[in-house]
FIGU-957176 format. One record per residue: x, y, z of N, C-alpha, C, O in turn; residue in three letters. Coordinates in steps of 0.001 Angstrom, whole numbers, plus 500000, padded with zeros to 6 digits. Each point is the difference from the previous one (the first is absolute). Example, Ala and Ser with C-alpha at 12.3 -4.5 7.8 and 13.67 -1.06 7.14 Angstrom:
513190494310507800499110501190500000500900501200500000501036499981500665Ala
498614501069498615500820501190500060499230501090500730500509501108500169Ser
This chain:
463964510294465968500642500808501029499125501199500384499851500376501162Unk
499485500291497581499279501238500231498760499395501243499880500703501003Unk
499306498113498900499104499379500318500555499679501700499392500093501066Unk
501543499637498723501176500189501685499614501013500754499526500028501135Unk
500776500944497974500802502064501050498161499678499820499847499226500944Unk
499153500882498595499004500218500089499509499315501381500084500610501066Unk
499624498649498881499545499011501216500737500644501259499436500682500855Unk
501741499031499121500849501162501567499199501003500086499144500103500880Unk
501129501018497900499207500718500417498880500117500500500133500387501161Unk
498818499480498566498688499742500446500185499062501377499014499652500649Unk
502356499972499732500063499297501252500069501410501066499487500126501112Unk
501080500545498351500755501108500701499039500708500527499754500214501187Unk
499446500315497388499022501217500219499057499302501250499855500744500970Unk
499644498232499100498790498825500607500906500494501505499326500691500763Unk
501503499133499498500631500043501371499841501358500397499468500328501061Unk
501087500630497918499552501453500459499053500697500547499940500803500932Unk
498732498383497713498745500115500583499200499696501314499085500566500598Unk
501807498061499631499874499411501371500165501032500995499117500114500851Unk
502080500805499172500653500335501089499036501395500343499897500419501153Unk
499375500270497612499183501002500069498362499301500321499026500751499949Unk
500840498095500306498534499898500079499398499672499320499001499433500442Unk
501127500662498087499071500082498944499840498655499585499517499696498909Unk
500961499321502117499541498549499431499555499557501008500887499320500515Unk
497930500670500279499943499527501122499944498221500257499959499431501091Unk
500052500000497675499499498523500165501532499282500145499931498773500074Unk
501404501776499976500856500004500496500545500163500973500508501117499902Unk
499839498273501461500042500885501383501583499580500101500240498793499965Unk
500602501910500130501433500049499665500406500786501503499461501035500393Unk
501714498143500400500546501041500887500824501403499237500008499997498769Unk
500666501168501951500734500608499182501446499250499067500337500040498817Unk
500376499147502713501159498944499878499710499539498592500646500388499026Unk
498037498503500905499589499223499230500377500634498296500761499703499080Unk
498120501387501231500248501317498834500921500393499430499979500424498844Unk
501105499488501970501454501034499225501210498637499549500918500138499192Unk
498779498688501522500645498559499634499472499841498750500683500053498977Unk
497803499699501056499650499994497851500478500825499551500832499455499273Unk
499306501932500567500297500745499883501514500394499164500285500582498954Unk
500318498883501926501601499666499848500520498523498881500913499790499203Unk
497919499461501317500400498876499284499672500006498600500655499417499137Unk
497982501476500611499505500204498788501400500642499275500409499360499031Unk
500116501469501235500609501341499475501246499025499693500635500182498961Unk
499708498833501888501603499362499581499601499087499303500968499623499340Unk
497874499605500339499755499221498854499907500896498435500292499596498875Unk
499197501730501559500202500549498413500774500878500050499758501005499332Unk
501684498918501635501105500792499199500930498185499818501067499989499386Unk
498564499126501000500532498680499568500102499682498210500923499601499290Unk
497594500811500413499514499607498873500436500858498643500220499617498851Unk
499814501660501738500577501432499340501694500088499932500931500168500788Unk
498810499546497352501338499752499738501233501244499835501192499913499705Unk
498175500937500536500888501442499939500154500361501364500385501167500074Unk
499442498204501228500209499648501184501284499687500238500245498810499807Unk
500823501974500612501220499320500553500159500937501091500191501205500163Unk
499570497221500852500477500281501482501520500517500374501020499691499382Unk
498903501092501670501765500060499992500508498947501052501113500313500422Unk
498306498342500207500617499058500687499896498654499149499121499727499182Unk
501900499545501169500210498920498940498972499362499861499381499573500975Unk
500212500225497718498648498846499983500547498632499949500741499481499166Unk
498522499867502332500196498811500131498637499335500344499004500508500515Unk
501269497940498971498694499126499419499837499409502051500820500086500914Unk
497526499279499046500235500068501205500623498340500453499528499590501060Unk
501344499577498319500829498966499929501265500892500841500595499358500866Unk
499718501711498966501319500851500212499786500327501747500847499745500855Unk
497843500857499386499661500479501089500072498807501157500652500248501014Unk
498411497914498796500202499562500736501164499964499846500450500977500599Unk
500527498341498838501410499682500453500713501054500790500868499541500742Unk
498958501950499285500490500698500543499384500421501777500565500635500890Unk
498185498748499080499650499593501199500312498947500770500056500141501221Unk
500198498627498169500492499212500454501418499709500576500522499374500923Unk
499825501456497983502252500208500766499786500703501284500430499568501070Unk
498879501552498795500156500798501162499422499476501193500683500066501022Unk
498059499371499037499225499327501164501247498631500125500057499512501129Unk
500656500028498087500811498952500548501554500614500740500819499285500578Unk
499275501980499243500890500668501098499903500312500817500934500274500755Unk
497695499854499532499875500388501383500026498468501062499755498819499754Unk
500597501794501276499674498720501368499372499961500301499427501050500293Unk
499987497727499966498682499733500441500027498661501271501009499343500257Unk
497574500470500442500501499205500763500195498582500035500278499250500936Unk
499498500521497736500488498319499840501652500323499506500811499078499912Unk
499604502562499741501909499636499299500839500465501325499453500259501072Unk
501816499802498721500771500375501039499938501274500157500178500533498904Unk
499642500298501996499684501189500361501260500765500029501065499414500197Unk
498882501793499629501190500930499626500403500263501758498982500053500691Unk
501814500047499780500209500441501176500824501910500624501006500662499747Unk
498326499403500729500532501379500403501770500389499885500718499426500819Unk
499822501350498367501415499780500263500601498842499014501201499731499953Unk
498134499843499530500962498734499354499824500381498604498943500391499506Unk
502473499426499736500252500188498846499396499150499109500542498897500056Unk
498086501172498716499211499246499545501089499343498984499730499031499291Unk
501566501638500729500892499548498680500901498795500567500587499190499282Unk
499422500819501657501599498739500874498191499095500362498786500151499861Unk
502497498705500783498954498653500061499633500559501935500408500874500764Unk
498815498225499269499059500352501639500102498610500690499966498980499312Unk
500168500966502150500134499171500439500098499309501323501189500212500237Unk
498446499229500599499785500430501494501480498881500307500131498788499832Unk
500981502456500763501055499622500326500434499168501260500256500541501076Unk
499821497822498669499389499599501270501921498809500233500227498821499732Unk
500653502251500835501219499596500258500211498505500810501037499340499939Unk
497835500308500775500221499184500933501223499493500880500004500754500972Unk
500996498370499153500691500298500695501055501413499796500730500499500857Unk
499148499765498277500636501334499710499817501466499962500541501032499601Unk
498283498472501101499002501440500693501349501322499553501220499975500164Unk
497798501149499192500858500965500277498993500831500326498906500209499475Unk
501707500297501612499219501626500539501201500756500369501133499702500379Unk
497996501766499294500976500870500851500352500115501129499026499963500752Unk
502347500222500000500453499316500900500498499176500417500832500106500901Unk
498711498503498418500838498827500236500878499702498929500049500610498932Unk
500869498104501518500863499662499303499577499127498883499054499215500047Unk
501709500983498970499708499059498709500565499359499920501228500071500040Unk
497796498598499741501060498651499332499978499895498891499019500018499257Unk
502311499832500438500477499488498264500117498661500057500193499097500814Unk
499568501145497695499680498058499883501588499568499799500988500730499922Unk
498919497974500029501259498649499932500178499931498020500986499640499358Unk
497798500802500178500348499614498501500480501418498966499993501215500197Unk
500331498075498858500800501070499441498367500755498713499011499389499595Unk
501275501596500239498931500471498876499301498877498790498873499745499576Unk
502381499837500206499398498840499025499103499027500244498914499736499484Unk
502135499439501974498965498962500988498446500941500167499017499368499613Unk
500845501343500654498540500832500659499281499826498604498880499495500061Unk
501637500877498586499127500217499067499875498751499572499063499891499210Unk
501837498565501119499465499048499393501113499814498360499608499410498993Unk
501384501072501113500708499949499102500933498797500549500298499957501193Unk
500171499023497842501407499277500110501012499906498906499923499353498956Unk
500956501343501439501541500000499101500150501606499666500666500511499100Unk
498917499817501406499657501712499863500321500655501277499511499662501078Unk
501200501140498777500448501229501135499288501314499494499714500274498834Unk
500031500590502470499617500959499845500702501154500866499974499928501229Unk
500591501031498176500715500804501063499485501422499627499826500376498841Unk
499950500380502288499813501482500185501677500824499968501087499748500521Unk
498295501504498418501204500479499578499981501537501010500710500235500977Unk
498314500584498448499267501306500186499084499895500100499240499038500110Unk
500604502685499853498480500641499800500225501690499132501104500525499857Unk
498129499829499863499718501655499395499114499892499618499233499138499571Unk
500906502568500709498309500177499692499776500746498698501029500145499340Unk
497804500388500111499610500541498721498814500766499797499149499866500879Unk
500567500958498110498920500708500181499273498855498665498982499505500484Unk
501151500191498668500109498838498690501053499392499949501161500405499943Unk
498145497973500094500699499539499616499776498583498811498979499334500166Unk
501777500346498927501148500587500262499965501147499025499164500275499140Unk
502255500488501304500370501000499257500461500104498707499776500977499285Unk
501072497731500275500121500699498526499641499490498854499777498859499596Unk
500207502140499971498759500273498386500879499383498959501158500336499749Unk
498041498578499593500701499619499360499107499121498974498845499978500425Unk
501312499173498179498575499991499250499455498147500500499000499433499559Unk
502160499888501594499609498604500446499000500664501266499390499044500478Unk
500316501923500061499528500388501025498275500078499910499294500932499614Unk
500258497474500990498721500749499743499253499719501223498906499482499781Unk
501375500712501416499574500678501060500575500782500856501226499920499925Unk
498384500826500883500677500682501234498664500334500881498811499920499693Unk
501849500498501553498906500231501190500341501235500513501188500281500161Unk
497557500823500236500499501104500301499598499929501578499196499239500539Unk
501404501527499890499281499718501559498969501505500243500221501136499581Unk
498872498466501067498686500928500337500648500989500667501109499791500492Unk
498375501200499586499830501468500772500711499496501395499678498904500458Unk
501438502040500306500591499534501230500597499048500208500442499867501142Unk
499849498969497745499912498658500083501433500040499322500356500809499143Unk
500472498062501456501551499457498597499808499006500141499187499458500749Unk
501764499987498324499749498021499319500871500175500682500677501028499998Unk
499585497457501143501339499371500753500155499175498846498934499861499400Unk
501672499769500281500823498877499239501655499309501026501098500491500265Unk
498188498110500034500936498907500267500371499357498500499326499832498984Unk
502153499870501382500969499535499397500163498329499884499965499392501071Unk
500125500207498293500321498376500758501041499205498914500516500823499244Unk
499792498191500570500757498879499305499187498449499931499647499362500992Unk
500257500431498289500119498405499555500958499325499753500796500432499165Unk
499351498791501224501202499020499597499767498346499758499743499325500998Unk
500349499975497599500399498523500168500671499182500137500724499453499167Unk
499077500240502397500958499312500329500449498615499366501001499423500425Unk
498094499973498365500853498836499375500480500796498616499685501093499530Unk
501216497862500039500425500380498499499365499398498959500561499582498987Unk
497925500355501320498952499666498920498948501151499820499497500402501049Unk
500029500279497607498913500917499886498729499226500583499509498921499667Unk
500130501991501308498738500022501330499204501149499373500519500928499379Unk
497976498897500877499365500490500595499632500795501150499581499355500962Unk
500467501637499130499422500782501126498769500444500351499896501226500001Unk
498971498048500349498935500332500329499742500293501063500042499072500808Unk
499632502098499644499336500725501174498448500461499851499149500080500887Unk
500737500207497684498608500288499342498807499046500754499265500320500934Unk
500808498441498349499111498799501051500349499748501290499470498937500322Unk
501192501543500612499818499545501705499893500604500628500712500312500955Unk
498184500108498634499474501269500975500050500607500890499248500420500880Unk
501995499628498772500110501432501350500129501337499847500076500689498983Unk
499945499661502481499107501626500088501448500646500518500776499443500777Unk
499377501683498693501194501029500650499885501112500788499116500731499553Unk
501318499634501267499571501291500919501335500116500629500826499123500254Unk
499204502418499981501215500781500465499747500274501412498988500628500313Unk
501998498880500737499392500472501242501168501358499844500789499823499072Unk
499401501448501693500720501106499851499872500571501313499146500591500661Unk
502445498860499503500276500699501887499149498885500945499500500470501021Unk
500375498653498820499231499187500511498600499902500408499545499093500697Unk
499625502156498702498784500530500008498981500233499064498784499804500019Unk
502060500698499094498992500714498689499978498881498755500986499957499264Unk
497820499081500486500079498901499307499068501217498643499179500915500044Unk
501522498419499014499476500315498783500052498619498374501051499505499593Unk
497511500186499794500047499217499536501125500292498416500384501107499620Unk
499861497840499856500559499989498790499141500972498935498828500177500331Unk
501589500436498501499099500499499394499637499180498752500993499766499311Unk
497918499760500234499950499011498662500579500375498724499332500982499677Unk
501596498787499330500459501162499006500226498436498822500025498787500208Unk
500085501966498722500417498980499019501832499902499582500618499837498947Unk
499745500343502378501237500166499069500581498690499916499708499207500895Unk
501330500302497867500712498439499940500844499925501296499870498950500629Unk
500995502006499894500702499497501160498900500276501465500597500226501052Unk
498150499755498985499514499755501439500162498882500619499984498873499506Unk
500165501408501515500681498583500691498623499363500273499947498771499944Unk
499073501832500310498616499328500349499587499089499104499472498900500160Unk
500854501735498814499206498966498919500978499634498971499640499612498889Unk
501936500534501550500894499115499056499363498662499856499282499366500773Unk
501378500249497476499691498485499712500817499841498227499581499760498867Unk
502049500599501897501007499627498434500719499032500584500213499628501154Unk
500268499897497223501199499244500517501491500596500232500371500966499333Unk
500228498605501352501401500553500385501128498704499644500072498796500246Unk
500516501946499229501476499033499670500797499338501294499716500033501197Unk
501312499398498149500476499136501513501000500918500587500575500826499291Unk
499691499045502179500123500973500676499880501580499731500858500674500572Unk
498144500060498591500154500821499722499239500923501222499552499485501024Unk
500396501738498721499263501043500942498959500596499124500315499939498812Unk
498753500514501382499045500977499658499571500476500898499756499555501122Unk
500051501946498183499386501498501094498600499740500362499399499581499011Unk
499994500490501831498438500631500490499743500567500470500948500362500697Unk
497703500470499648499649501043500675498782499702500837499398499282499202Unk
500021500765501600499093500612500976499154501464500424500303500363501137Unk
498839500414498266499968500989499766498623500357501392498955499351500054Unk
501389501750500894499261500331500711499801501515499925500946500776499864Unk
497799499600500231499245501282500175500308500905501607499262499684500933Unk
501768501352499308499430500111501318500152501152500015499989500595498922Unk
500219500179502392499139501824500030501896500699499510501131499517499973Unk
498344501597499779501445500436499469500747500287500762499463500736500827Unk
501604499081499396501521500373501381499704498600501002500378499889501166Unk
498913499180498116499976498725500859501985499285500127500762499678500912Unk
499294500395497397501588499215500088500939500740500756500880499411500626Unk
498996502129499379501159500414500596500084499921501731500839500686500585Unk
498157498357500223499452499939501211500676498694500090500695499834501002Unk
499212498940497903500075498543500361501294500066501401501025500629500262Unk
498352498578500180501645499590500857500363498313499659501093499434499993Unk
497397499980499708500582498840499805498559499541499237499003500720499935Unk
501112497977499528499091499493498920499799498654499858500920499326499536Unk
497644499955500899500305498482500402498911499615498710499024500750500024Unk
500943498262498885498903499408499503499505498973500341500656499028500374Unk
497818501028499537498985498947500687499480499364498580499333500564499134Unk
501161498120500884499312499264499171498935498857500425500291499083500767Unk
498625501065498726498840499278500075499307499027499175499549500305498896Unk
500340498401501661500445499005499286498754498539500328500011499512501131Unk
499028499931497828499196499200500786499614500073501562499910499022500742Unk
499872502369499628499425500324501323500726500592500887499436500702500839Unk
502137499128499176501068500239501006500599500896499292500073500081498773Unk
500528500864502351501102501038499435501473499657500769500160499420501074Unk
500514500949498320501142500102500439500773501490499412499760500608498958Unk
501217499699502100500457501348500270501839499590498971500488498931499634Unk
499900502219500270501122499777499305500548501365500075499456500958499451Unk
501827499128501362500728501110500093500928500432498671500875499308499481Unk
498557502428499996501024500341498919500983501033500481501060500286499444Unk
498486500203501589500796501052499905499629500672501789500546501029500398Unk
């Protein structure tokens, strides 16, 4: 080890000398100069065991991986690009109503099928109950509780209400999880806002229990929107999106 700090050293002093002249058979930029320089000096406080850094010592196995997470968050132009305005947390999606065009101004068509029909469910009803809103949710604390969602700065959780129901008197399945569909809130017939992704067991997005025969179970729908949005609603239509097509569905 002594044979180590020795050698650095004499790396060190050699660079110094460089930087004063006194070695001319060396031609070193200054840059060049103060990079050995530096590198010399962190190889022998590396080696120097009474050396403790005050940032975590990590091996450089630690460093790539920590380059690599981060360069894989960013967007780039082979991933989907973040878009101006759009919430990186709800799903993204180019809302393409077709015969059910909605713009502001015109009239909306609601579809012929019921929530269930749209999501691809059979023997299953789906009915809209409510809505409220929340600053977290959910709210209560309790030791089965192991998520909740807070809503951002300016922002409240809408929370839709809904029901399940089986309509035979045999234990069903309810899968909504696999048929991919997409949820979005149209509000006042204007202000579309996507579902928010959450882990909770009753999301209706990604329900997938079984339900007893004719029984009911609760779900939720949870949307992000600006604060004093709910106390504005006048009315509330959901757009479900479904192998390419949407269809509109009046709640309120």
């Amino acid at each position: 080890m002594k044979k180590i700090l020795t050698v650095l050293t004499s790396i060190i002093v050699m660079a110094s000398l460089s930087a004063c002249s006194l070695m001319p058979s060396v031609e070193l930029t200054e840059d060049e100069q103060k990079v050995i320089s530096e590198y010399a000096a962190g190889l022998l406080l590396k080696y120097d065991k009474n050396y403790q850094g005050s940032l975590h010592n990590s091996n450089e196995e630690d460093s790539i991986e920590l380059v690599e997470i981060q360069e894989a968050k960013m967007p780039t132009a082979d991933n989907e690009q973040v878009k101006e305005g759009t919430d990186v947390n709800q799903p993204d999606y180019s809302e393409d109503l077709t015969a059910n065009e909605i713009k502001e101004g015109n009239d909306i068509e609601y579809s012929d099928l019921s929530i269930a029909e749209a999501i691809g469910l059979e023997g299953f009803e789906i009915i809209y109950k409510s809505f409220e809103t929340h600053d977290i949710y959910p709210e209560e604390e309790s030791e089965d509780l192991v998520f909740s969602m807070q809503a951002q700065n300016d922002m409240e959780l809408l929370v839709l209400n809904f029901g399940i129901t089986n309509d035979s008197d045999a234990l069903k399945t309810c899968d909504i999880l696999n048929s991919d569909s997409i949820f979005r809130l149209l509000i006042n017939g204007k202000e579309r806002v996507n579902a928010s992704k959450t882990i909770l067991l009753n999301d209706l997005s990604s329900f997938n229990e079984s339900i007893e025969g004719y029984a009911m179970v609760d779900a939720v729908l949870v949307f992000e929107v600006s604060k004093g949005t709910a106390s504005s609603i006048e009315n509330i239509d959901l757009i479900i999106k479904k192998d390419g097509q949407s269809t509109v569905h009046m709640l309120k």
